[in-house]
C-alpha positions as CSV (number, residue, x, y, z in Angstrom):
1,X,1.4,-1.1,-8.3
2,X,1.3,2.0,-6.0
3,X,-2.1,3.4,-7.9
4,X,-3.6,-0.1,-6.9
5,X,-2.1,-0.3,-3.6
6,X,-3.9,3.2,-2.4
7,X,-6.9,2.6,-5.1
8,X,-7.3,-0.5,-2.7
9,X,-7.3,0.9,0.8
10,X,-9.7,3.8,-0.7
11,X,-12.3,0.8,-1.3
12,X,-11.2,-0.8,1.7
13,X,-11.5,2.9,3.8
14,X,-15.1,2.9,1.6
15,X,-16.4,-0.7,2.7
16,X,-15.8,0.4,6.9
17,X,-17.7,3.5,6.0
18,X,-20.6,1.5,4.3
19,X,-20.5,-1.0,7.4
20,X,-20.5,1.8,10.0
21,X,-23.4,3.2,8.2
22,X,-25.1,-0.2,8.2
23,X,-24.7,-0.7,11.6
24,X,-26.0,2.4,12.3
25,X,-29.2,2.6,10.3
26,X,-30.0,-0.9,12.2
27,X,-29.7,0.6,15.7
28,X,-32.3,3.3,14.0
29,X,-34.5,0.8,12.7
């Protein structure tokens, strides 16, 4: 269960950085 705990706040951690990114790119454009 620990692998999946910090396997899951990795993708979590990975999702903000894919939002930030999105927001980002939208203030570009």
């Amino acid at each position: 269960m620990e692998e999946w705990r910090s396997a899951n706040s990795g993708a979590e951690m990975a999702a903000k950085m894919v939002a930030t990114d999105a927001k980002m790119i939208t203030k570009w454009e």
